[in-house]
DOMAR-390976 format. One record per residue (C-alpha): residue in three letters; z, y, x. Coordinates in steps of 0.02 Angstrom, whole numbers, padded with zeros to 5 digits, always signed. Layout:
ALAZYX;...
This chain:
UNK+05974-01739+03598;UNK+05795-01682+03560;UNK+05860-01522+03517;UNK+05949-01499+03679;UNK+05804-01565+03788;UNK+05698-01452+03700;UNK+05831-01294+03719;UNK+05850-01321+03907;UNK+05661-01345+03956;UNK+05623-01187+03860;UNK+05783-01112+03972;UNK+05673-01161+04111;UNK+05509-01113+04088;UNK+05604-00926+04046;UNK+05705-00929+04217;UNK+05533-00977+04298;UNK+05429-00865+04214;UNK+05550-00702+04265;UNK+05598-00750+04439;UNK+05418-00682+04474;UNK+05381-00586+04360;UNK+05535-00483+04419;UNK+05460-00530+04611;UNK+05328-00445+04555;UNK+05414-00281+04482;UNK+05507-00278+04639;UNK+05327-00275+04735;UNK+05261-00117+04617;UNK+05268-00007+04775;UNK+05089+00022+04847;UNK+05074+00027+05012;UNK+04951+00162+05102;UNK+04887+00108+05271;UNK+04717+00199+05279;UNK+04635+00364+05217;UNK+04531+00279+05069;UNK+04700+00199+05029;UNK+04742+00386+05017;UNK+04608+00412+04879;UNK+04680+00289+04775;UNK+04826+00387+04710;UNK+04691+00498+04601;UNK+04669+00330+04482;UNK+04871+00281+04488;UNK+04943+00473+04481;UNK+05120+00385+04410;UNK+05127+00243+04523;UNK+05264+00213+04688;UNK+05183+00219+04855;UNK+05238+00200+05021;UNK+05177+00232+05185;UNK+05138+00100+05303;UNK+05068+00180+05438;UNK+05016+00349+05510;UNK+04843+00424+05424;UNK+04728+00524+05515;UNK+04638+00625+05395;UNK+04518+00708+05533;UNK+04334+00720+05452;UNK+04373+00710+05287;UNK+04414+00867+05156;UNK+04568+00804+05059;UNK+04540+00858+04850;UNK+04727+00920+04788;UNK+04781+00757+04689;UNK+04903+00785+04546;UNK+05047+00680+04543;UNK+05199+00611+04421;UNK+05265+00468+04533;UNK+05374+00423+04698;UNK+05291+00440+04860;UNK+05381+00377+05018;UNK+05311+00437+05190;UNK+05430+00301+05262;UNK+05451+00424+05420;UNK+05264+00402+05442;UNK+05151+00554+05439;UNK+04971+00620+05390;UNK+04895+00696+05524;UNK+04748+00836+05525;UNK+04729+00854+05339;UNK+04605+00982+05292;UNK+04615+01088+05117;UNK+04502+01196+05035;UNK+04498+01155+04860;UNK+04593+01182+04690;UNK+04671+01086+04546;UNK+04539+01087+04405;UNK+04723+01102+04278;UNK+04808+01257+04253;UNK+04993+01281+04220;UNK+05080+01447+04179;UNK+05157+01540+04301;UNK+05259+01722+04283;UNK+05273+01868+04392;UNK+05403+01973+04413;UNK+05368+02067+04250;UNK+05369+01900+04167;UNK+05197+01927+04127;UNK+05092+01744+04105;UNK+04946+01687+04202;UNK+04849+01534+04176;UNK+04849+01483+04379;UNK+04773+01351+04498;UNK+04852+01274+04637;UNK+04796+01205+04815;UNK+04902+01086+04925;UNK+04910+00896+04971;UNK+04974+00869+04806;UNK+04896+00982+04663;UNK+05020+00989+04516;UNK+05172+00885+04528;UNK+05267+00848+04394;UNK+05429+00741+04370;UNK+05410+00643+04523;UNK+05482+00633+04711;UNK+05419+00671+04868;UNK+05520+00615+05023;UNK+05501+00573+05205;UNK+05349+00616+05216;UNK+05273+00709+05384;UNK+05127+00816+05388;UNK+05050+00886+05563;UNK+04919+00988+05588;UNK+04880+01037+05399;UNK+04746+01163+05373;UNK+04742+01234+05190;UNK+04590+01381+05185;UNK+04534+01428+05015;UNK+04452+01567+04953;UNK+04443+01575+04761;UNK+04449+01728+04655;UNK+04562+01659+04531;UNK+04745+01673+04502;UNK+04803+01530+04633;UNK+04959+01465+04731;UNK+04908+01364+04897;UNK+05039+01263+04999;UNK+05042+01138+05130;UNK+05135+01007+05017;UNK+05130+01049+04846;UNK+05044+01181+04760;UNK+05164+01155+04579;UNK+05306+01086+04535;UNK+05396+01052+04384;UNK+05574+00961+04372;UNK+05542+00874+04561;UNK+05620+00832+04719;UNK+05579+00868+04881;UNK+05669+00783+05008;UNK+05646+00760+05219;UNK+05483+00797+05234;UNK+05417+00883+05388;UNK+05260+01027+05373;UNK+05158+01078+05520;UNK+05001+01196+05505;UNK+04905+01342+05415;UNK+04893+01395+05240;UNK+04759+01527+05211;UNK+04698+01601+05058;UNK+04575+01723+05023;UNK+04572+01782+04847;UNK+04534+01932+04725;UNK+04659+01923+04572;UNK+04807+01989+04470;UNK+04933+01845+04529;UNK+04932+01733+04698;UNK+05043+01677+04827;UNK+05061+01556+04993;UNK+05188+01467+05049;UNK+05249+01324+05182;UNK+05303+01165+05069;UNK+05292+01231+04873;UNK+05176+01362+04776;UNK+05269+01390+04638;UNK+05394+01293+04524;UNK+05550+01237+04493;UNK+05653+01065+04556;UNK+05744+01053+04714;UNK+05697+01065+04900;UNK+05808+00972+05026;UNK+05847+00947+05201;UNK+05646+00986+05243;UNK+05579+01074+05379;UNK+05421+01200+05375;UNK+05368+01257+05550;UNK+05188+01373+05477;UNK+05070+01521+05486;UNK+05055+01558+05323;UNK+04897+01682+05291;UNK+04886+01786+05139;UNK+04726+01912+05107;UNK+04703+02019+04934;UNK+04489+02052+04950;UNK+04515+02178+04799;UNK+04556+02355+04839;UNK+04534+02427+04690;UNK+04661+02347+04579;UNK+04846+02302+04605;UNK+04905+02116+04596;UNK+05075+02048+04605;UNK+05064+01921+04771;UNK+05211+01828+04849;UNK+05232+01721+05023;UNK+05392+01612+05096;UNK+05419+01482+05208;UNK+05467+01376+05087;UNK+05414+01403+04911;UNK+05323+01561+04865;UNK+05366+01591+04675;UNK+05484+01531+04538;UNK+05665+01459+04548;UNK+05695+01294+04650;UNK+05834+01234+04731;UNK+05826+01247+04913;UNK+05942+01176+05034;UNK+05962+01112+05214;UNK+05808+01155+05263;UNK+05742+01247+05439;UNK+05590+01369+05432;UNK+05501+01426+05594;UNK+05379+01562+05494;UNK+05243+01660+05562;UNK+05162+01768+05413;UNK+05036+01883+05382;UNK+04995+01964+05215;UNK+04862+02103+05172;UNK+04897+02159+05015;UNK+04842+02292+04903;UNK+04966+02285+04774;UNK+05139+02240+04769;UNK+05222+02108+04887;UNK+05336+01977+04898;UNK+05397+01902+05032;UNK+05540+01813+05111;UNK+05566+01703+05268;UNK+05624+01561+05124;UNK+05540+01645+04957;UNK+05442+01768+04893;UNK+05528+01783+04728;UNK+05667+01679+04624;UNK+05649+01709+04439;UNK+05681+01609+04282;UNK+05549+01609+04139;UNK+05605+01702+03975;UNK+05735+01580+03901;UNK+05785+01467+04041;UNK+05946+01451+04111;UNK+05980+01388+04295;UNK+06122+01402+04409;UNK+06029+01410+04542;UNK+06089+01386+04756;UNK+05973+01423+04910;UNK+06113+01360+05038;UNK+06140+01298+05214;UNK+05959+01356+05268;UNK+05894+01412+05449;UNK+05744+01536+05447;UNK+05661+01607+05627;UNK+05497+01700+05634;UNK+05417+01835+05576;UNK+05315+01903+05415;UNK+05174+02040+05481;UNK+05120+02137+05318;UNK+05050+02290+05216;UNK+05048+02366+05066;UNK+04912+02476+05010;UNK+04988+02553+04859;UNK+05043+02714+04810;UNK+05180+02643+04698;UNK+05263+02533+04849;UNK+05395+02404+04832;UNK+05347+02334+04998;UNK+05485+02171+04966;UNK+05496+02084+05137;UNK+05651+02006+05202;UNK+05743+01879+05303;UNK+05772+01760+05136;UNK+05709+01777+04952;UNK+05574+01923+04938;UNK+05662+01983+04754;UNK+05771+01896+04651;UNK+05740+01921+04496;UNK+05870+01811+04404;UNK+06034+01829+04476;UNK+06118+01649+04415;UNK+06075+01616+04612;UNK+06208+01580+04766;UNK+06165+01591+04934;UNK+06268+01511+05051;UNK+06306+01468+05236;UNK+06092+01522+05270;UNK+06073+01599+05457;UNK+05924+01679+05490;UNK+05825+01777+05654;UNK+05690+01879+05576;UNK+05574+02024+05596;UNK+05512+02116+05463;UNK+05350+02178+05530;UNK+05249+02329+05435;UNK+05106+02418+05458;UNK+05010+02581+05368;UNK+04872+02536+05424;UNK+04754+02463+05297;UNK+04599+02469+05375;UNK+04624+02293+05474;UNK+04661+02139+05358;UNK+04801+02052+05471;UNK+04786+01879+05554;UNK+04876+01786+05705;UNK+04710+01798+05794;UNK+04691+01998+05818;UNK+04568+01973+05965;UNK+04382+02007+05915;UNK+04270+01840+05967;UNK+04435+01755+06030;UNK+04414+01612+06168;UNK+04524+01470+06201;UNK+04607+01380+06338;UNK+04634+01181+06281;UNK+04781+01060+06330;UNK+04782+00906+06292;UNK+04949+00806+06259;UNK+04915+00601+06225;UNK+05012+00502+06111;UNK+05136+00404+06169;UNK+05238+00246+06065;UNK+05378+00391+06019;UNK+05273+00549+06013;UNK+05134+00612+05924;UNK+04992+00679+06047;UNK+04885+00862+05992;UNK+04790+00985+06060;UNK+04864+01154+06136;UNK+04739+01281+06095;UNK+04776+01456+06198;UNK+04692+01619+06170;UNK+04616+01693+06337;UNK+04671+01868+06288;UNK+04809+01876+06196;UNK+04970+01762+06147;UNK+04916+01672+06010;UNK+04918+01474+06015;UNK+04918+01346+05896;UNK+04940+01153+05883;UNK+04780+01058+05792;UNK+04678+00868+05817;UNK+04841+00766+05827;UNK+04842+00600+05876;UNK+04940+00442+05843;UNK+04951+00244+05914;UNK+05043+00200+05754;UNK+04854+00200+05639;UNK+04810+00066+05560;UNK+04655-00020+05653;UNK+04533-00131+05564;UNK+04519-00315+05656;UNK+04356-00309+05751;UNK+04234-00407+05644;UNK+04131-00483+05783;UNK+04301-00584+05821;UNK+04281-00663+05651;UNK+04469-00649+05633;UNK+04539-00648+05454;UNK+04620-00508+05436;UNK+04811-00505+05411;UNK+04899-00430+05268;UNK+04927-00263+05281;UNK+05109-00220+05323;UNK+05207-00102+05439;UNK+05287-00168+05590;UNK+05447-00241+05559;UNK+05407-00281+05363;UNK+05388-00446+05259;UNK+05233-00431+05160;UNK+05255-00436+04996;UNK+05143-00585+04929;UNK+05272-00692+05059;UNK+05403-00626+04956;UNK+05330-00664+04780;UNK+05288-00847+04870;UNK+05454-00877+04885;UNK+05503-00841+04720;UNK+05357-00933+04636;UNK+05428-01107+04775;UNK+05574-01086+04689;UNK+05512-01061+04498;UNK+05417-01229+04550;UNK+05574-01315+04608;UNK+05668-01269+04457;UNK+05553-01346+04340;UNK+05535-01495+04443;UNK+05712-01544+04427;UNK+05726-01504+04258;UNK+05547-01618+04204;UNK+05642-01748+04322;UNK+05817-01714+04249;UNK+05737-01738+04061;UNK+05649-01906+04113;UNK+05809-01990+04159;UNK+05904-01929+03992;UNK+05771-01993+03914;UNK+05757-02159+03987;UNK+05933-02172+03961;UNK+05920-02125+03771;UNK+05789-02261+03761;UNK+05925-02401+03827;UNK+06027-02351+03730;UNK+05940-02369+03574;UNK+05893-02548+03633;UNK+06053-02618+03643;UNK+06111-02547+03486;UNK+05969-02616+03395;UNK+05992-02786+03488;UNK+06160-02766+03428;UNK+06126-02728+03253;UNK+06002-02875+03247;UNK+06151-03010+03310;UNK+06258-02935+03171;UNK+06137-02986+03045;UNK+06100-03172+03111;UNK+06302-03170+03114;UNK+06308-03193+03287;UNK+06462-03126+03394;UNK+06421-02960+03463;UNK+06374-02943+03647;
């Protein structure tokens, strides 16, 4: 009996100790409600996080984080996130002579490695950086290595200014390898070589600009303009699709939309001059392409005098619009140029940020948690009710057995003791 009661309290305290413990595990996703939530991600680069609410990033200059988890945008979006630094890591990256470059990377996230990205929205992204250092800037991710991409939405600029051998811009992804899917990239992507006197090998897309991802189901509305006094690359999806020496990849670019426009030179006696509706140059031909449509204009100039940007008026002036938020719709600014056609969409707004309780209210606070959602710790209550309840009935179930073994032991004693006075047995 001891042995048993012993065996099932230990049964017990085991099925209460994992109910939460597994509560917990089930609770391991961090949610992101603010911008200093944001920061966090730079001391947890493998953790889960989800969005909770929209960010406005307005005022602050976002660092590239580098990241090796699962981030969820939960249809939620950042909005206004300004870029103008580097990873301080390197990773290799190739050109299309397969030549190696140590290379730094710009974009939301820096270097990304084995991890997801997915539903995640970004409006309004400026990325501007100026570094004279082999570099690949992006909206989204500036490297990526055995990923996934997956719904995420990219609206902005990417600009880079740079003097080197190897560089490139691009919508969603710098350079890597992993898959794309069913995102959309609606960008002005901005690429100027400050080095006249030596050729580089430089690549732009609308999605990725060099290396050999996946990419499919995805819509690109691409305005592009590269200045370039070496040898370009660019495509309305990729600037170039090539495996590193010893890899093998059956690789697909299918089922993609592209519409705009890449405006370009190249100042180089040697031209190339890649620049079409799709992938720059292929490189590696394990590749399909399937069931892509695309409306493009291939747009070049001999005239190298001018480095080429959407704004070609000197001093340009704008008109502003301004378009509120409403419960369904994001609000922005329309700004128009006075002289010629150029606009662009910046300083969006949102009524889906998180607000901090007003403190002269002296309310407490609520837990953090999206509209719709069960916090967590309610969750984990639960569980730790029920771990309670469990050993409650099992501390109650071993004090009857117990009792009972004690009566019984009585009246076999009493009953042992009769025997031996030789009195009939009760």
């Amino acid at each position: 009996m001891k042995k048993f009661l012993s065996t099932l309290l230990v049964f017990a305290l085991c099925l209460a100790l994992f109910v939460p413990i597994t509560a917990l595990a089930e609770g391991d996703v961090i949610e992101l409600a603010t911008y200093d939530d944001l920061l966090k991600i730079k001391d947890n680069p493998s953790g889960s996080y989800k969005l909770i609410y929209d960010i406005d990033c307005a005022g602050h200059e976002w660092t590239p984080v580098d990241f090796s988890g699962n981030f969820d945008g939960n249809g939620h979006a950042l909005l206004n996130l300004k870029i103008t630094g580097t990873t301080t890591d390197v990773r290799t990256t190739i050109d299309g002579n397969w030549k190696q470059y140590d290379t730094y990377f710009s974009g939301f996230f820096g270097i990304v490695e084995n991890a997801t990205i997915e539903n995640l929205t970004l409006l309004g992204v400026d990325v501007d950086v100026t570094k004279n250092d082999n570099i690949y800037a992006a909206a989204l991710v500036g490297f990526m290595s055995d990923s996934t991409i997956k719904n995420c939405t990219v609206e902005g600029k990417v600009c880079l200014h740079t003097a080197c051998k190897a560089f490139g811009v691009a919508g969603i992804l710098g350079y890597g390898w992993g898959s794309v899917d069913s995102c959309t990239a609606d960008v002005t992507v901005i690429c100027v070589d400050t080095d006249k006197e030596n050729r580089d090998e430089q690549f732009l897309g609308g999605i990725f600009g060099n290396g050999y991802p996946d990419i499919t189901n995805c819509t690109v509305t691409l305005q592009g303009y590269d200045s370039d006094h070496g040898y370009v690359h660019d495509g309305g999806i990729g600037g170039m699709w090539i495996l590193p020496a010893g890899v093998k990849h059956d690789g697909h670019i299918d089922n993609n939309t592209v519409k705009g426009a890449i405006h370009f030179f190249e100042d180089n006696t040697n031209r190339r001059a890649y620049c079409v509706d799709k992938i720059g140059e292929i490189m590696s031909w394990t590749i399909t392409q399937n069931g892509n449509k695309t409306e493009f204009t291939r747009d070049e100039t001999k005239d190298y005098s001018k480095d080429l940007y959407p704004e070609m008026c000197e001093n340009a002036s704008y008109d502003k619009q301004v378009v509120e938020a409403t419960e369904t719709e994001y609000g922005y600014t329309l700004y128009k140029c006075k002289t010629c056609d150029y606009s662009y969409k910046a300083d969006y707004t949102s009524l889906n940020v998180y607000v901090e309780p007003v403190e002269e209210e002296a309310i407490t606070p609520e837990p953090v948690t999206s509209k719709n959602e069960t916090s967590t710790f309610d969750g984990k209550l639960v569980y730790i009710i029920m771990a309670a309840v469990i050993i409650l009935g099992v501390v109650i179930t071993i004090v009857i057995l117990n009792a009972r073994a004690k009566a019984r032991r009585r009246r076999e004693l009493a009953a042992r003791r009769a025997a031996r006075r030789g009195a009939p047995k009760q």
